[in-house]
Structures are given as C-alpha cells and as structure tokens.
C-alpha positions in Angstrom: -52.8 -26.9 8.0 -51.3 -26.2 4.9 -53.9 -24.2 2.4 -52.1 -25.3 -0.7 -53.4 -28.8 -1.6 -52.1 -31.1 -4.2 -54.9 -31.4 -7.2 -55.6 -35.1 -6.8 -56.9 -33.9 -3.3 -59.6 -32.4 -4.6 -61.2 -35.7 -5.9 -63.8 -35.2 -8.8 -63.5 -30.9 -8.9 -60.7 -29.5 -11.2 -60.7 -25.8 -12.1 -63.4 -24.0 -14.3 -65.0 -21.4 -15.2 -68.3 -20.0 -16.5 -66.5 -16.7 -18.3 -66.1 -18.0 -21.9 -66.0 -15.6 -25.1 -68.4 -15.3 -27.4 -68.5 -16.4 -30.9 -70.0 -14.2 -34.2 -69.4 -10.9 -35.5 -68.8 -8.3 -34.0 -71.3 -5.3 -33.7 -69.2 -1.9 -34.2 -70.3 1.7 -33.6 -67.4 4.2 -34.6 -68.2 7.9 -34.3 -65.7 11.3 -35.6 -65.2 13.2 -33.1 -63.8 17.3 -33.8 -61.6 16.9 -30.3 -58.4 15.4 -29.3 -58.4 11.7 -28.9 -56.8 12.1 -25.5 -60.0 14.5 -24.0 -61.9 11.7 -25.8 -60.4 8.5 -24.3 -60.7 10.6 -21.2 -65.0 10.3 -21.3 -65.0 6.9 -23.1 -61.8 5.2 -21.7 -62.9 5.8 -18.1 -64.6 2.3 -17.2 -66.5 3.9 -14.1 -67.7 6.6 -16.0 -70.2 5.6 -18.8 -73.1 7.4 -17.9 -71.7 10.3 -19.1 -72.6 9.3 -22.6 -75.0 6.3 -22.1 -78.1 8.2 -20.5 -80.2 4.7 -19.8 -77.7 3.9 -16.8 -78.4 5.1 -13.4 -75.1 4.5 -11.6 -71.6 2.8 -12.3 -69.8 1.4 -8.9 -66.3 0.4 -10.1 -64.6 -2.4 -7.2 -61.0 -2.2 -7.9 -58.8 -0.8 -10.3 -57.3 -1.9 -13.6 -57.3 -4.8 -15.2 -59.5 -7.1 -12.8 -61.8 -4.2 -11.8 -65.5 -5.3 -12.1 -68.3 -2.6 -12.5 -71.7 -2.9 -11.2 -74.2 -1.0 -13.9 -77.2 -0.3 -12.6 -80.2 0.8 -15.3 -82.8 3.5 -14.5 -85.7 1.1 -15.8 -86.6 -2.1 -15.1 -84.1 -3.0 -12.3 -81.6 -4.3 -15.0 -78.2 -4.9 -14.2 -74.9 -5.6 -15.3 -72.0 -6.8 -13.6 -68.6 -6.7 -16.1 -64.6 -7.3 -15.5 -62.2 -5.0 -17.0 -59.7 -7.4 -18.8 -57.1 -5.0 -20.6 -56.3 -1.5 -20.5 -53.8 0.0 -22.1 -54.2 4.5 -21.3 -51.3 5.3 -24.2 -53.1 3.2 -26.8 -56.8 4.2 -25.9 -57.7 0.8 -25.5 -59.3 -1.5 -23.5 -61.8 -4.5 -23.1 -64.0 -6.0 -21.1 -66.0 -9.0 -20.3 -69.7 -9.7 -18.6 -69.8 -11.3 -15.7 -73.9 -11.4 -15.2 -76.4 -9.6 -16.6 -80.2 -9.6 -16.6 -80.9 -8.3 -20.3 -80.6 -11.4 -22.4 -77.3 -11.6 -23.3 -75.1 -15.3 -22.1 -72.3 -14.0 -23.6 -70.5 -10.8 -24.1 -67.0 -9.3 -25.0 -66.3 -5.6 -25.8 -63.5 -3.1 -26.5 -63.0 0.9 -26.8 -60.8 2.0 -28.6 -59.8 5.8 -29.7 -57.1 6.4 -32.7 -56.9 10.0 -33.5 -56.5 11.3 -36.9 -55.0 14.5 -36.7 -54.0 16.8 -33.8 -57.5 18.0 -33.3 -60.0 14.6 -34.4 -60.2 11.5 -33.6 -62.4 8.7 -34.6 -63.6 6.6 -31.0 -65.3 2.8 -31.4 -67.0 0.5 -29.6 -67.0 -2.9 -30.1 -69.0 -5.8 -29.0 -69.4 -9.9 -29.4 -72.4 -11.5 -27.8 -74.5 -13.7 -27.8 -77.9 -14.2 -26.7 -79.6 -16.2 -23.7 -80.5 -19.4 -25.7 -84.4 -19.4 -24.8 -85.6 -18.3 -28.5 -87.2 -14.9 -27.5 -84.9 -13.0 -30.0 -83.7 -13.8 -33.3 -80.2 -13.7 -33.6 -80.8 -10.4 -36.3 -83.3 -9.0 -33.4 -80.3 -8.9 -31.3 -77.7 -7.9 -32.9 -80.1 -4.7 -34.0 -80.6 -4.2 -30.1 -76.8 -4.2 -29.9 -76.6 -2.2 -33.0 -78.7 0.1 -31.9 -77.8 0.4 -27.9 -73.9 1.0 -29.3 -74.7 3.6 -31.8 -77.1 5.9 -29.2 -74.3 5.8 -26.5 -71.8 7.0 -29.2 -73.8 9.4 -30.5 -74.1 11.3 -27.1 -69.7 11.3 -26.8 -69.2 14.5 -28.7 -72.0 16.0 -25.8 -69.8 14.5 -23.1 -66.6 15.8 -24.3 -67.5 19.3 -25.3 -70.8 19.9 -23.3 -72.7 23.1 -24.0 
C-alpha cells in the first residue's frame, strides 16, 4: 500500500499545529562581557549546555542536532520541566532561536533568541531574548510575568561572565 495519500483522503483532518508564536514585547537581558564573543557564544550558544550559567536547572538532554533538535530541561525544584525545539542556528553569527514545545511553568507561549555581537577583539555584549505569553487561567498579571521573565533572563545572564572565565 502506498503511504502517500492524496489530501481529500483524509476526510475532515488537514494539517495543524499547536506551535504558534507569541505576540507582545519582548523581554531582553543583554550583559558586557570582558571576553571574546567567540569563548562566549561557546557557553551561551551551546543549546545542550545552559546549566552552565542557569544554576535552577538540573539537567539538559538535547535529542538531535541543529536546527530541529529538541531539549528536555529538567528543574532541580518542583519537578518542572521544559521541552523546546531549536529553530535556527547560525555558529558564525552567534545566533540562534528557539521555541517551547511544553512546559509546566505557566507559560502557553514562548519564542527566544541568543545572540552574541562583539565589540572589540577582547568584549562582547551577549543577549537573551524572549516572547511569551502566559497560560490564560488569570493567576498572573501580564506585568507579574513579564517580571518573572525579566527577572529569570537577567539571573542566568548574570552568572555568563562566571561560566566563561570561572575562578
């Protein structure tokens, strides 16, 4: 039997999807770093490799590589999880984005990029940012949220210069 069906076979189905991007502003954390970019984009470019400068995760199991890969973030409290899709990365212009797939922390919606521009041979400025939106059950106001965001971006960029150059 042939797999490959025309579409008027599959009577009332047609394709779809529950990935959809979020709508608002986005929530940005940018941080200086004294290092080259490229050492930097080596910490916060690596998609498997976050807990390096976000201490609250307990493990990172990347399925895949590239563009396509999906992580699996486990958190050490709470038994929170966060499953997320790697849609671009591009290693020569530090950048890349991704998308969550499921998540248990009150967010229906979110789409994020890193990105690291350096600004002379020896800095480099790295940023993280993020569009979301929250699970519509009106147990956070949208400015309750966005300061979780705010505040959950700017911790994990704060610890970056540590990862880079530990002591």
């Amino acid at each position: 039997m042939n797999a490959i069906q025309p579409l008027n076979t599959l009577g009332s189905l047609s394709p779809d999807t529950l990935i959809t991007n979020p709508g608002g502003e986005p929530v940005v954390s940018a941080i200086s770093i004294n290092a080259p970019a490229r050492k930097v984009w080596k910490v916060v470019g690596d998609f498997g490799g976050f807990t390096q400068f976000i201490p609250e995760l307990a493990s990172i199991e990347v399925i895949g590589n590239g563009p396509g890969s999906v992580r699996y973030k486990k958190f050490k409290e709470g038994g929170l999880v966060v499953i997320e899709q790697l849609n671009s990365y591009d290693d020569d212009a530090m950048a890349m984005t991704w998308t969550t797939i499921y998540n248990n922390l009150g967010v229906s919606k979110l789409w994020s990029s890193m990105t690291v521009v350096p600004k002379d041979g020896v800095s480099c400025v790295a940023t993280w940012a993020i569009i979301a939106e929250p699970v519509d059950n009106g147990s956070t106001s949208i400015e309750g949220f966005r300061e979780f965001l705010q505040g959950f971006a700017d911790g994990a960029m704060k610890n970056v210069p540590r990862a880079v150059m530990p002591s």
